[in-house]
TILUMDREN-419429 format. One line per 3 residues: their letters; for each residue x, y, z of C-alpha. Coordinates in Angstrom, 2 decimals, decimal comma. Layout:
BEGIN
A = X Y Z; ...
END
This chain:
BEGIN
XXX = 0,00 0,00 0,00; 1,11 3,59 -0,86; 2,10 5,66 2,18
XXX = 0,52 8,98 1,49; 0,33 12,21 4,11; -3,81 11,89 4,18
XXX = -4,40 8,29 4,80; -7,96 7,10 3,40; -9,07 6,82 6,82
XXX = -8,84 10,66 7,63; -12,25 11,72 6,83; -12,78 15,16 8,25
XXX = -9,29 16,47 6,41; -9,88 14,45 3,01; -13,66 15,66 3,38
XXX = -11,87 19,80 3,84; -9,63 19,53 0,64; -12,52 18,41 -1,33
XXX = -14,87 21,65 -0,24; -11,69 24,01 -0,39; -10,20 22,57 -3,76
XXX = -13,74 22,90 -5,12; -14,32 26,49 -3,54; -10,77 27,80 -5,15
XXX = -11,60 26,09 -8,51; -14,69 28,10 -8,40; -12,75 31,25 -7,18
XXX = -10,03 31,08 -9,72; -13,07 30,33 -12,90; -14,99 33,34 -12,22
XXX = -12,03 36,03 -10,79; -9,40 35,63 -13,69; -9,66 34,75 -17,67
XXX = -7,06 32,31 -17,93; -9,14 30,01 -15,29; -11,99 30,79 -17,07
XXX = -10,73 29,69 -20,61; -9,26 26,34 -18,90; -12,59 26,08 -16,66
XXX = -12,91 25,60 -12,89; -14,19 21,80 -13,29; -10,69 21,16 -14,69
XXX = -8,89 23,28 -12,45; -10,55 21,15 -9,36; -9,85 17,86 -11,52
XXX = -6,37 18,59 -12,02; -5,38 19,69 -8,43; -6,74 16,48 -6,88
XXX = -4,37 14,44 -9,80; -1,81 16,28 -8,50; -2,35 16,07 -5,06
XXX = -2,54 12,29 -5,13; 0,42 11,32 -7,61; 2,38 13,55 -4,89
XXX = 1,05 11,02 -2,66; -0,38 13,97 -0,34; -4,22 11,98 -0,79
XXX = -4,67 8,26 -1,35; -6,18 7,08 -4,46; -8,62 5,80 -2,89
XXX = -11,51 6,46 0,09; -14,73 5,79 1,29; -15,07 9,73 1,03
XXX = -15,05 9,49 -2,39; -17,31 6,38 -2,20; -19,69 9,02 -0,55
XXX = -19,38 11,65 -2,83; -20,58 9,23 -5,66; -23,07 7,57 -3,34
XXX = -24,86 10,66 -1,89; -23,50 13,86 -3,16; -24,14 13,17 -6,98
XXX = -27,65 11,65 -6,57; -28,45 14,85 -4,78; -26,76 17,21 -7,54
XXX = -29,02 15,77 -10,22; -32,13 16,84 -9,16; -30,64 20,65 -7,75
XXX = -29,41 21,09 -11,05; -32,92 20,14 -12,64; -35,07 21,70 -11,31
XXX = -35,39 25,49 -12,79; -34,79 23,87 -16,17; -37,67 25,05 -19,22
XXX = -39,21 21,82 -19,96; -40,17 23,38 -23,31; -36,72 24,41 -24,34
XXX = -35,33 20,74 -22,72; -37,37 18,95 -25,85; -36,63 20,93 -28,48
XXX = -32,87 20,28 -27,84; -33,04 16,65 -26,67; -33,70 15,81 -30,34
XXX = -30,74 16,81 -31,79; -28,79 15,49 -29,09; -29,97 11,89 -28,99
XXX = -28,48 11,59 -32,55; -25,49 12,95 -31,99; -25,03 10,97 -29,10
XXX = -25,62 7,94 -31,17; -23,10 9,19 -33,74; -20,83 9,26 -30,75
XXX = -21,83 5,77 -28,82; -20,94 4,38 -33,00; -17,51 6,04 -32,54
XXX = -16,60 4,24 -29,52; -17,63 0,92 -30,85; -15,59 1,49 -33,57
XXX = -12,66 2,55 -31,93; -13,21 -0,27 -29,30; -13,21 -3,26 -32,53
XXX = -10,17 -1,36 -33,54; -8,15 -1,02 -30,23; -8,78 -4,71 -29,64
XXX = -7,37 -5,63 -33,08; -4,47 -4,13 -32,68; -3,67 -5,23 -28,58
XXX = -5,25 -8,49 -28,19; -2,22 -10,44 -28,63; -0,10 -7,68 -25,86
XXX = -3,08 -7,06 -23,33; -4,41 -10,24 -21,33; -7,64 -10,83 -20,90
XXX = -8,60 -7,71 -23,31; -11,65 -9,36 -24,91; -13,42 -9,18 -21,53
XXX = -11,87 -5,24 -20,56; -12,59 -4,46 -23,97; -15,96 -5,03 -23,77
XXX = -16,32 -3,13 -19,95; -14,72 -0,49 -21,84; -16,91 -0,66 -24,86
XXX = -20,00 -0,18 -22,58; -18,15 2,94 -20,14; -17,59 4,94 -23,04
XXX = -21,47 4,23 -24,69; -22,98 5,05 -20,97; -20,31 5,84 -18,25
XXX = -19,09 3,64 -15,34; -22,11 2,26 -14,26; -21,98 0,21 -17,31
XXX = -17,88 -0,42 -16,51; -19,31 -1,75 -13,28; -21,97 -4,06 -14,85
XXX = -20,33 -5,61 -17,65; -17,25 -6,69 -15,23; -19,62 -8,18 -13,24
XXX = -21,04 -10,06 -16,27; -17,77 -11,50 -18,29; -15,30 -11,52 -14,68
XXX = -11,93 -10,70 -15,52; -9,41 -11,01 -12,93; -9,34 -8,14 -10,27
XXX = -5,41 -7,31 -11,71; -6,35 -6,35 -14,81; -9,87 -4,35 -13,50
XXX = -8,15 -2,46 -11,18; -4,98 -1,53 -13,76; -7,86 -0,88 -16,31
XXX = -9,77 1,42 -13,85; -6,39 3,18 -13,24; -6,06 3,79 -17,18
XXX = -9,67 4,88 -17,49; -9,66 7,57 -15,24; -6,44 8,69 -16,54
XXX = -7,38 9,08 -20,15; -10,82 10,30 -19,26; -8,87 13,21 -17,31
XXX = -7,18 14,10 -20,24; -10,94 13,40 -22,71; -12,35 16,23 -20,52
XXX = -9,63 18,46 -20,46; -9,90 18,32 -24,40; -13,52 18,76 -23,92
XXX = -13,03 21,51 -21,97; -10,52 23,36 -24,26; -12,26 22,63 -27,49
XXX = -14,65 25,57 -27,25; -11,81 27,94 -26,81; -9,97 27,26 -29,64
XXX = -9,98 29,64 -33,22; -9,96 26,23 -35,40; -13,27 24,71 -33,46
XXX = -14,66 28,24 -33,34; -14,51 28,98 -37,26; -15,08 25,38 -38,46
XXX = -18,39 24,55 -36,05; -21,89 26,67 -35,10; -21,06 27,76 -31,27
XXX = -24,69 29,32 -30,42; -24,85 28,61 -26,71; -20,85 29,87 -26,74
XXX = -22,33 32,93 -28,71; -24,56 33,83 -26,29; -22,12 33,34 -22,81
XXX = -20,03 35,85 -24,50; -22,78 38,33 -25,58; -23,78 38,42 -21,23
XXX = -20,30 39,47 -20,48; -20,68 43,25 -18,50; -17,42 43,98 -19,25
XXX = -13,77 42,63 -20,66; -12,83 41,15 -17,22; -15,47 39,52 -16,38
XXX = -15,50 35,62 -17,09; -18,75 33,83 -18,42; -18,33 31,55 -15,91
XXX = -18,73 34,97 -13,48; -21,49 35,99 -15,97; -23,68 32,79 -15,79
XXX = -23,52 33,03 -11,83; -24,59 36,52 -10,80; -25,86 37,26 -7,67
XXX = -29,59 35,40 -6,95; -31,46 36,60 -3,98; -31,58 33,35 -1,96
XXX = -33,80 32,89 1,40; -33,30 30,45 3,69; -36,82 28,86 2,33
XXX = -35,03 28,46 -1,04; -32,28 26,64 0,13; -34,54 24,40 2,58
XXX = -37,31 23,94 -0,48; -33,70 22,90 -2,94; -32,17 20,28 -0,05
XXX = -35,41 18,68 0,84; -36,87 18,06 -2,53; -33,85 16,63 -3,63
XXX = -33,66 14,64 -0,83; -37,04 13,23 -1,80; -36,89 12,80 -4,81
XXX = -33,65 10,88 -4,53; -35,26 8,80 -2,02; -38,50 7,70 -3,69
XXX = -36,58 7,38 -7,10; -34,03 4,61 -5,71; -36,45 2,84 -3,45
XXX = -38,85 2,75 -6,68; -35,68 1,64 -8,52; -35,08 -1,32 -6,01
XXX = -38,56 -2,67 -5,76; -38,29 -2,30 -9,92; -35,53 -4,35 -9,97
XXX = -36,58 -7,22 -7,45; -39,31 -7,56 -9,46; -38,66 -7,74 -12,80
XXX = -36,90 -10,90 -13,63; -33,37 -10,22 -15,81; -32,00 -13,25 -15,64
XXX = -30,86 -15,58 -17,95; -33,71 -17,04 -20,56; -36,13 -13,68 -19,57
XXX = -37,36 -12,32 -22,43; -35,46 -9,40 -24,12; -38,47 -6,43 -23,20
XXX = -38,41 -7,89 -19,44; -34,45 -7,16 -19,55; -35,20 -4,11 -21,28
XXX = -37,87 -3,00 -18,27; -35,51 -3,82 -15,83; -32,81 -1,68 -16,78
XXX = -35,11 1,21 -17,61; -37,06 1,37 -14,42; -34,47 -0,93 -12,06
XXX = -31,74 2,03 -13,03; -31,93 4,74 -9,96; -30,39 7,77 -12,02
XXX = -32,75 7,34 -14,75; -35,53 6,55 -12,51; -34,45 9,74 -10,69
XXX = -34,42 12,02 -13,79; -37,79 10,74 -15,14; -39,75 11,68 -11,88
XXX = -37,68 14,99 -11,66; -38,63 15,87 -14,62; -42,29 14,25 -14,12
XXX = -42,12 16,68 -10,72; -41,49 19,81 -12,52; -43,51 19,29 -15,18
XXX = -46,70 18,90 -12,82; -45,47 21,84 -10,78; -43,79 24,50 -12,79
XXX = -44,93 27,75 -11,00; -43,70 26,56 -7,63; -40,32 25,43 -8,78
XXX = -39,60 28,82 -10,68; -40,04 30,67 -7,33; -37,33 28,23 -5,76
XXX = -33,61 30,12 -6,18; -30,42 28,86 -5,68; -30,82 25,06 -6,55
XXX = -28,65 25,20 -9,40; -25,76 27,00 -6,98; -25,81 24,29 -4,50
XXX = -26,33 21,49 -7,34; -23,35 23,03 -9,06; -20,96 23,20 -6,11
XXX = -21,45 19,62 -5,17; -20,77 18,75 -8,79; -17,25 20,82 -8,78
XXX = -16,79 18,51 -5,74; -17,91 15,84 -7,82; -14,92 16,95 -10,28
XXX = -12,30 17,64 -7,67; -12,99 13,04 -7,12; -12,51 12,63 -10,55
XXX = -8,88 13,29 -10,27; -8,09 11,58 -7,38; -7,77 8,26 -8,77
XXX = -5,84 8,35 -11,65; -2,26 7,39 -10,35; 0,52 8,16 -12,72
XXX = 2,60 5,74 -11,13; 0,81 2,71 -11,01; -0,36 3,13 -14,34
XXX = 3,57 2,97 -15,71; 3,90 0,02 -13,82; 0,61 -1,82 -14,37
XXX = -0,86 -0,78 -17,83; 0,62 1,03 -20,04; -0,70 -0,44 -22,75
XXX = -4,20 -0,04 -21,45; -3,91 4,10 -21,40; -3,13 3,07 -25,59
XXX = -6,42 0,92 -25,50; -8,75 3,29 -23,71; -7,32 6,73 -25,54
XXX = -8,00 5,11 -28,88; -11,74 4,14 -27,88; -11,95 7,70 -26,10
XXX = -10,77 9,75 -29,42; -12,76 7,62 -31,76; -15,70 8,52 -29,98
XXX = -14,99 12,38 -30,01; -13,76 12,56 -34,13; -16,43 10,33 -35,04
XXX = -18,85 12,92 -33,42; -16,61 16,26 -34,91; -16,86 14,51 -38,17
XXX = -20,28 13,91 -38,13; -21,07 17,13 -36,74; -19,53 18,78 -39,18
XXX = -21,31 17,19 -41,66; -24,57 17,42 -40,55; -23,96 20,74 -39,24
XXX = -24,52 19,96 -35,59; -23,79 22,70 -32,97; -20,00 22,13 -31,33
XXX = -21,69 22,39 -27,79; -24,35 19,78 -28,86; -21,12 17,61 -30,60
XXX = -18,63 17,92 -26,84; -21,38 17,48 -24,56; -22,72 14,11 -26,13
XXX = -19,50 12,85 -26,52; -18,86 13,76 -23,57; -22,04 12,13 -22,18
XXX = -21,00 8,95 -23,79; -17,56 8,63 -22,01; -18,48 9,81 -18,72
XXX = -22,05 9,82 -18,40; -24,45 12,53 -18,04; -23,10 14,01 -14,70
XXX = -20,28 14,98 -16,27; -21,80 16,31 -18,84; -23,81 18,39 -17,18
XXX = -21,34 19,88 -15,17; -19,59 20,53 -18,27; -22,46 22,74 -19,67
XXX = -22,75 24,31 -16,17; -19,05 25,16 -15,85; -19,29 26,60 -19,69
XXX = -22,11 28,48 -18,81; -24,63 26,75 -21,26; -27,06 26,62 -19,39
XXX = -30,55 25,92 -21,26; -28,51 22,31 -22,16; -27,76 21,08 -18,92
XXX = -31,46 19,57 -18,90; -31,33 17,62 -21,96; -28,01 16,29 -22,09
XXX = -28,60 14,69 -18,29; -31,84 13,16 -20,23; -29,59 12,01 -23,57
XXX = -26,85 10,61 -21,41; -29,34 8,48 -19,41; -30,08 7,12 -22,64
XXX = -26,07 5,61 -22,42; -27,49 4,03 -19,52; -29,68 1,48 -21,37
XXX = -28,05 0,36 -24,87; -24,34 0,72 -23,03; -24,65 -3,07 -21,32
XXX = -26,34 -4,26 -24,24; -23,33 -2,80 -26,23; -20,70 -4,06 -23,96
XXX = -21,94 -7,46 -23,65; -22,51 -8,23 -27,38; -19,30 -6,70 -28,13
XXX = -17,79 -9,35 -25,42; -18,94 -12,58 -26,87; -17,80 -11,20 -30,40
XXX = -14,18 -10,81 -28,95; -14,73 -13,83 -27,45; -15,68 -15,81 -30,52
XX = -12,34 -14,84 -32,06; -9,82 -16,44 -29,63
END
């Protein structure tokens, strides 16, 4: 085990340099312009990288268990719940096929990546395939397809090493994409358009723009915690029952399986009756300030996590073929979506946040179009990205027993 100067046990202080990390980031985004072009998400996912390849925090901790366990659940529904359902639809559209375009990249790249590494990677059929359904739909999918094909825990735990590594790096591209001349010339860039247009003057950030000052009562921020407590609580209990009762097992019929993952999955159950919520109850939830504030903070925390696991180190020793294997899946999916997107003249924010969405799922997503300031897509690419949620196991898992087929 790695001696570090926070051990993983040290809850209070790992617990402070999450908050602070994620306060500065925020600090740093909206005060100066060179933050601002590099973003405050990666800012907070870059110092916790740091932090832990200088062995200061561990790699691992059941703090950042919790943040994925309680603080994310909770930052879905903050960050939902002002959203225009009206404007949410007429964007979704557009997204879902880009998103597709995207989920089509990664298969690709995934078929190609195993070509060329099956004979230097072991076991890659079966990490190929966990890999295949990540970058269609996010971890969850890493998680489930593992648990479906069981490679050894070796090769997970050097694979989970690489992921995180190379998805650093995906978002960091993500993030600087949007500031570049080439992207800006070549690709529409409405929502970027219009984050620039709300800047009061040339030293202001959009980042500093997006956020301006809310009146905020304490009835706001009681009305924000405690519906999103709620919400997350009915929507995972409904999500258990779901899944107890509808049989996905082997020899169940293919729209039982279906059923199970769409109503058995908690963060799409939990967007579907968020949405449901404000739909029913618009006029109250408009009065309600400061939900996206507190939704956003706990996803720069969110962020700050994301760094924290990709060791340097262990990655040199373990899998450096891996970081080959993953990056080649990861930029597939983000040129097949540029090309595309170019072609069909798809927006650039609509083209980064899917493929981002595919990669990483729709939390990161939306915390990319929060940190960017775009904020009339944060609603419908947390909708699209749930969508990775579904056809990413089915993706995975077919794509396993064709690599498996071939040895």
């Amino acid at each position: 085990m790695i001696y570090t100067i926070v051990q993983s046990n040290d809850t209070w202080t790992l617990w402070g340099i999450l908050a602070i990390w994620a306060t500065i980031s925020i600090f740093l985004e909206q005060k100066y312009k060179w933050a601002a072009m590099v973003s405050g998400a990666i800012i907070a996912l870059l110092g916790s990288l740091i932090l832990s390849n200088l062995n200061v925090i561990p790699t691992e901790s059941p703090v950042y268990d919790a943040v994925w366990t309680y603080l994310l659940p909770l930052a879905i529904p903050m960050l939902l719940l002002q959203i225009d359902i009206r404007q949410l639809f007429k964007e979704s559209h557009r997204l879902v096929i880009i998103f597709l375009v995207c989920s089509f990249g990664t298969i690709v790249g995934t078929t190609l990546g195993y070509m060329l590494l099956r004979d230097y990677i072991p076991e890659l059929d079966k990490i190929a395939a966990a890999i295949g359904a990540s970058y269609v739909g996010g971890g969850v999918n890493f998680a489930s397809v593992t648990a479906k094909f069981q490679p050894s825990s070796d090769i997970v735990s050097a694979t989970v090493v690489a992921d995180n590594m190379v998805m650093a790096a995906i978002f960091a591209l993500y993030m600087l994409i949007p500031s570049l001349p080439f992207f800006r010339k070549k690709y529409n860039t409405p929502s970027i358009d219009a984050v620039e247009k709300q800047k009061k003057n040339g030293s202001s950030s959009s980042a500093d723009d997006y956020w301006n000052k809310k009146e905020v009562s304490l009835k706001d921020i009681a009305a924000t915690v405690g519906i999103a407590f709620f919400l997350v609580v009915v929507s995972f209990k409904l999500a258990d029952f779901f899944s107890e009762i509808i049989p996905d097992t082997e020899g169940t019929s293919i729209f039982l399986v279906l059923l199970n993952n769409i109503l058995g999955e908690k963060y799409l159950l939990l967007s579907t009756i968020t949405f449901l919520t404000i739909y029913l109850f618009p006029n109250f939830f408009k009065k309600i300030n400061g939900s996206q504030e507190i939704g956003t903070y706990l996803i720069y925390i969110f962020f700050v996590v994301i760094g924290a696991p990709a060791s340097v180190s262990l990655i040199i020793e373990k899998a450096p073929l891996l970081i080959v294997f993953v990056l080649i899946v990861g930029l597939f999916n983000l040129a097949t979506g540029l090309v595309a997107g170019k072609l069909f003249k798809f927006d650039l924010e609509h083209i980064l946040l899917a493929s981002n969405a595919s990669v990483g799922g729709p939390t990161t997503a939306s915390a990319m179009a929060i940190a960017k300031g775009w904020g009339n897509l944060v609603g419908p690419i947390l909708v699209v990205g749930t969508l990775g949620y579904i056809i990413g196991n089915y993706v995975g898992i077919s794509l396993g027993y064709w690599f498996m087929s071939m040895n």
